[in-house]
N, C-alpha and C positions, 0 to 999 in steps of 0.2 A: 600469459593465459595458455592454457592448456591446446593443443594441436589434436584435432579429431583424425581416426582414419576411418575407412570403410570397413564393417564387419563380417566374415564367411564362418558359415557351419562346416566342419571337418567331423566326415562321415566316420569316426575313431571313438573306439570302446574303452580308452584311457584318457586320464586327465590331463592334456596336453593345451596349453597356450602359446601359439605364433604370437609375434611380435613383429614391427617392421626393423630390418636389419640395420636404418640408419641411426637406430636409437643406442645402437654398438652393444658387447654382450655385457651379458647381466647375470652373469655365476651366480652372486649371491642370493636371486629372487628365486624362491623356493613356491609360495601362495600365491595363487590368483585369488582378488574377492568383488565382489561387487554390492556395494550397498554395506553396510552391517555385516553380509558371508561373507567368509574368505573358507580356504580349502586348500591343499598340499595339490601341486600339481608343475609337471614340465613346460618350466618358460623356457620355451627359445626362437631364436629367430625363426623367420618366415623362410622355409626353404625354398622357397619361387623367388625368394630376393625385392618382393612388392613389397606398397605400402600398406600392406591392409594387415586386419590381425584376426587370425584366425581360432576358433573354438572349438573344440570338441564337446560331442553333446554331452559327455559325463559330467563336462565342466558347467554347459547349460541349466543341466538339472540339478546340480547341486548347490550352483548359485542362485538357483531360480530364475534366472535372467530370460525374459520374455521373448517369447518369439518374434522374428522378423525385425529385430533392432538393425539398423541400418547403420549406425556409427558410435565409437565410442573414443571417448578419450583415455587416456593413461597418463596413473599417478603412480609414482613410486616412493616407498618409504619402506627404508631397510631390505627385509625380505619379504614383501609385496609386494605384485603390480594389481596397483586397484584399475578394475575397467568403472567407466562411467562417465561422469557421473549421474547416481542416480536419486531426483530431486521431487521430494514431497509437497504437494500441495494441499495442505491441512484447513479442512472447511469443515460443514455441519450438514444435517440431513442429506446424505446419499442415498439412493434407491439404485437395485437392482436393472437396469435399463438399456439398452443399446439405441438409445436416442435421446432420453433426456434422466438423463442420474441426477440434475442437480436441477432439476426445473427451469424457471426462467433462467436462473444462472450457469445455465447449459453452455450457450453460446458463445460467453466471457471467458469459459474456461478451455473451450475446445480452440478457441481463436489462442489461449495462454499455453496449452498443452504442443502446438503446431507448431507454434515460434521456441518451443522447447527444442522441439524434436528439429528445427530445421538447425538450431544450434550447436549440437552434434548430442545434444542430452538425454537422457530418460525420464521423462518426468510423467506423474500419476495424482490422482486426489487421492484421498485419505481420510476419515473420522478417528476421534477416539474410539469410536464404539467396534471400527475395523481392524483393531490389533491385538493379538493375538500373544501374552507376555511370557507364555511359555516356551514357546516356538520362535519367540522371537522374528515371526513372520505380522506382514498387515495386508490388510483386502484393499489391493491398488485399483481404483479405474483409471485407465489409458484409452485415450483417443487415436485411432489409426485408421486412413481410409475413410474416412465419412463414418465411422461406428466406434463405439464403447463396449468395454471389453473389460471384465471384472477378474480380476489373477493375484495368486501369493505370492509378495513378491519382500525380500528383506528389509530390513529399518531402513529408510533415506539416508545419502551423507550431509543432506541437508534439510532445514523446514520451509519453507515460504508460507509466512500465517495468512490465508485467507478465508478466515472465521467474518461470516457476514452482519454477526449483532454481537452488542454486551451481554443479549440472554446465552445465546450457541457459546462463549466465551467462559460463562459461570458456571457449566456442566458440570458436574463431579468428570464423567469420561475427558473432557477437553482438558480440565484441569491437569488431571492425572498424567495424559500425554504428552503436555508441556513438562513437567514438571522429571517426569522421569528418561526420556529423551534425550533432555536436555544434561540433566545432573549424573542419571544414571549412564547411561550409552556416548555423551560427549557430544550430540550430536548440531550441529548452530542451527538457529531458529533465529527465524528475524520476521521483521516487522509485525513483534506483540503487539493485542494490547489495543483498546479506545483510550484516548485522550478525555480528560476532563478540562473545560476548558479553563477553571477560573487554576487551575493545577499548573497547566503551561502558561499560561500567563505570568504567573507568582516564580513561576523558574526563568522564565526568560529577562524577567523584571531583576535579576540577581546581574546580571551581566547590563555594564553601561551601551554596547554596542547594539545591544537589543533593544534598550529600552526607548530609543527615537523610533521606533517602530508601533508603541500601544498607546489604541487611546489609553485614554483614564477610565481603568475598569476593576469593578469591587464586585462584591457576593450582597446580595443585598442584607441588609442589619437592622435597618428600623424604615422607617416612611419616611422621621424627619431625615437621616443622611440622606436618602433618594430626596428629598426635595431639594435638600443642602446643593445636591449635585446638577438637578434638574436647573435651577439658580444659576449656579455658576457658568452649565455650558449653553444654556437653550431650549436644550433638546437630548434625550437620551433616548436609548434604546433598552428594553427590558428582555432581556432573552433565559431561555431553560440552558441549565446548564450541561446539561448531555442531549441538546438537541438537535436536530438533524432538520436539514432541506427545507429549514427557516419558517418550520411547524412553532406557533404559540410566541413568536417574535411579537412585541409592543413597543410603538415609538410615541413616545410624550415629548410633547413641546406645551414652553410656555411663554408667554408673549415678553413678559417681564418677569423679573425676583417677585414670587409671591402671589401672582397676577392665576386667572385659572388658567387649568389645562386640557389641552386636547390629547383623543389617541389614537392613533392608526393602527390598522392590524386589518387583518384577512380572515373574515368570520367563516363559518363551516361549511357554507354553501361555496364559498369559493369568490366572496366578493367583497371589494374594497371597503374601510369603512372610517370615517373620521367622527368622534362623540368627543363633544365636551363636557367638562366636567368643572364645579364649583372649585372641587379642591382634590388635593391626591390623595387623598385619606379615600374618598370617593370612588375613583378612578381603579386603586387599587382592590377594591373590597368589590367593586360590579368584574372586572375586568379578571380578577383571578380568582373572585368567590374565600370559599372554606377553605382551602387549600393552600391562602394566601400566596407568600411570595419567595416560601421556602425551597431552597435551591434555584434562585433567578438569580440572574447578574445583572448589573449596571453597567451601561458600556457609554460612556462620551460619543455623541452624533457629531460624524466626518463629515463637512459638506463636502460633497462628491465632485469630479468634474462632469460633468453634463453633454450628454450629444444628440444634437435633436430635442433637446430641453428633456432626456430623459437620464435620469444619476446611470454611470456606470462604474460599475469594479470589477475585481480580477481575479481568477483561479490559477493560480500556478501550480503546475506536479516537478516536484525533485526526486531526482530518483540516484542509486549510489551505482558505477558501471563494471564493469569487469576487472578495474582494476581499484576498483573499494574509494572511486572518486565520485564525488556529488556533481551531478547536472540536472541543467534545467531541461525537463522531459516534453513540457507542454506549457502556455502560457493561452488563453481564452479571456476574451471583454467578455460580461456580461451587463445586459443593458435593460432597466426594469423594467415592467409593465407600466401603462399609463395607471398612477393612482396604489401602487404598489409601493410597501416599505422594502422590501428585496427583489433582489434581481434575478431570484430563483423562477426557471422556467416553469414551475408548476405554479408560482403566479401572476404568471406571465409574460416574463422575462424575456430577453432575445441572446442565444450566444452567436459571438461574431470572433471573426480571426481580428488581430489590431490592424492589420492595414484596409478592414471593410472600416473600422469604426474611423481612424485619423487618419488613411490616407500613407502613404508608403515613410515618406519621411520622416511625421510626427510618432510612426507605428514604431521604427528603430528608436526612437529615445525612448518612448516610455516600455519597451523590452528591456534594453539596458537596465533601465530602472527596475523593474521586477525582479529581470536575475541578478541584479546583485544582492537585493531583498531577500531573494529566495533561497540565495547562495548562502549567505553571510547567515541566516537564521538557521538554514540547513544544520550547518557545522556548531553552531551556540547549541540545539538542541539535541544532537548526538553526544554531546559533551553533558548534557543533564539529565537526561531521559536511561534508565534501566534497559539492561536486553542491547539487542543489536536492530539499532534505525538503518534503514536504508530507502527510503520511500514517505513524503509527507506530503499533503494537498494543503496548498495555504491560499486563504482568499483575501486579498489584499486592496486597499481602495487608494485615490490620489486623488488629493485635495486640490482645490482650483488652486493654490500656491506650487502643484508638482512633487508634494510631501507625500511621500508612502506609507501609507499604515497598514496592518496589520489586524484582521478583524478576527481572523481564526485560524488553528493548524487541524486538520485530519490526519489521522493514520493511514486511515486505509480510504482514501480520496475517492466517491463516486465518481462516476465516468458518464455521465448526462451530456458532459462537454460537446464530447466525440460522436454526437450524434450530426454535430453539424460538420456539413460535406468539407468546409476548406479544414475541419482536426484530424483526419482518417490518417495524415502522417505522424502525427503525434501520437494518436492512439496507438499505433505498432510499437513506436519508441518509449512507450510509458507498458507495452508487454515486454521486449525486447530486454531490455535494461534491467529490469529485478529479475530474467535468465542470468546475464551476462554476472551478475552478482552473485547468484546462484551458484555457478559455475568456478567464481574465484572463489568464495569463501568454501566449498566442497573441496578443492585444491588447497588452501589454505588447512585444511584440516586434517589433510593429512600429512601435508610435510611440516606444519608448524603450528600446532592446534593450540600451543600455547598462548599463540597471538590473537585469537577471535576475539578476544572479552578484552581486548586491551590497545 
């Protein structure tokens, strides 16, 4: 991984680059660039013999390099030294602001921007709508000192996708910036992209290692296969198939093959509710109306194991590290509300660390158990998924037998988790880590670009 040093302006009206002198001389490197610029200019050592590497402001201004950077790393490839790196953080609706550009999601970012910058990087948010493709410049915000600060600053050598919907994702502008970036400027972009989820399922279902991980789950096709299924396990679960934070989830149970059915779900006001019904013909035609059942899924109901007589499951984040390795970033119980089908805390859900819910000992097995879950699936799904993965949110349950399933994978994994006091270390390590990646794959690409996509 790349070695940062500390950076000084040199008060000099030519284009000169210090270097620290243990990096030994470098005749052939002619350009310094940063970002997407580069420029003709005098690399040579640091004549004070430090570690630090020194700029002239001709070189400032013509690489655009922002003021007050603190540190930077050095790449070399042929005759270049790249200073940086310098890492985009590609979202949607930026404003103008020196306290909140990105609204609520102000605070997520400036907390992601920090642990950039303490890493030795440059990193900035970015829109499509802030690039500029003649110039080859884009309208960076950068967080420094407690304030936001809007500047023109060259292409990233890398993307980090934190596009926060499917809609911000389908823009003509967002399109475009992926698209040309990527193909046209070479530039790596990772973590596209929503998951659909009957999509990863049907991919992961291809590979036998994966497949002791899913219930039995289908796109729904007729009422009789949904009863067909409801029959064989019990109990299923009716869920949207691009849905989020366990909004329009229905679980049907039936007592026997044939026999009627009950349903659970979370009506609008925000409260529990169990109706029965003659038959599912019934159930489905009150419960989803006009709109029937198109794009639902069928998922097999996991009995859960239980604490406090209440079901719990699991959120696990993976994330890829500085040296393009999958780890487990964060691992959370969540524990349902009384009378609730999930265990999402908007319906009233509790999240706990695993040694609040089982106690230190039983907390280490069923860890183990997660990450190797989360491990093993990590790597199945980087192998089937388009683009460059490095980061998935999976929520996982264990059955009173100790069997792990699998109930969903996220891309870009909500962070609700972290609100609770014993995740605050996780949370740094789930910002931390997609830097740390950042940073290889921008090193990556420039001594060996060949290898990103492969």
């Amino acid at each position: 991984m790349a070695k940062f040093y500390p950076v000084e302006t040199l008060d000099h009206d030519k284009p000169i680059v210090y270097y620290p002198p243990r990096l030994g001389p470098l005749p052939a490197v002619r350009k310094a660039a940063f970002g997407s610029a580069s420029m003709d200019a005098a690399i040579l050592p640091h004549p004070e013999e430090n570690d630090s590497i020194g700029i002239s402001k001709t070189v400032l201004e013509g690489l655009h390099i922002p003021e007050g950077v603190a540190k930077f790393g050095i790449f070399l490839n042929e005759d270049t030294l790249f200073l940086g790196p310098l890492i985009g953080i590609f979202t949607s609706n930026l404003i103008d602001s020196s306290t909140q550009p990105a609204g609520e999601r102000t605070n997520s970012f400036s907390k992601l921007l920090d642990t950039c910058g303490a890493s030795g990087a440059s990193g900035f948010l970015f829109t499509g709508q802030g690039i500029d493709w003649e110039k080859n410049l884009v309208k960076g915000y950068f967080f420094s000192g407690g304030s936001w600060e809007s500047r023109l600053v060259p292409f990233p050598n890398v993307v980090y996708d934190r596009l926060p919907t499917r809609k911000s994702e389908s823009r003509p502008e967002s399109k475009l910036a992926k698209e040309r970036l990527q193909k046209d400027y070479l530039i790596p972009w990772f973590n596209p992209g929503f998951f659909n989820k009957l999509d990863i399922f049907e991919r992961l279902k291809e590979n036998r290692h994966a497949e002791k991980y899913l219930p039995e789950t289908h796109l729904f096709t007729s009422v009789t296969e949904t009863r067909r299924l409801l029959d064989k396990h019990g109990s299923i679960y009716l869920k949207p198939i691009h849905g989020t934070l366990g909004i329009g989830i229905r679980q049907v149970i039936a007592e026997f093959p044939g026999s009627t059915c009950y349903c659970r779900f979370r009506d609008q006001t925000g409260s529990n509710k169990l109706l029965k019904f003659n038959s599912l013909h019934a159930l489905t035609s009150k419960m989803f109306g006009k709109r029937g059942l198109k794009n639902i899924l069928i998922q097999q109901r996991i009995l859960l194991l239980k604490v406090g007589g209440r079901p719990v499951d699991f959120r696990v984040h993976t994330n890829k590290d500085g040296k393009g390795k999958w780890q487990v970033s964060a691992i959370a119980g969540k524990q349902a509300g009384f009378g609730s089908i999930t265990t999402h805390v908007r319906n009233g859900g509790d999240v706990h660390t695993l040694k609040e819910l089982f106690g230190e000992k039983d907390a280490v097995k069923y860890e183990r158990k997660l990450s190797e879950a989360a491990l093993e699936l990590s790597e199945i799904l980087e192998e089937r998924l388009e683009g460059i993965s490095a980061e998935f949110g999976f929520d996982f349950g264990i059955d009173r037998d100790g069997i792990v399933w699998l109930f969903e994978v996220n891309s870009k994994p909500g962070r609700s988790i972290f609100h609770h006091r014993g995740m605050r270390k996780y949370e740094y390590l789930t910002r931390k880590l997609p830097i740390d990646y950042a940073i290889h794959l921008a090193e990556k690409s420039v001594k060996a670009p060949e290898e990103i996509y492969h």
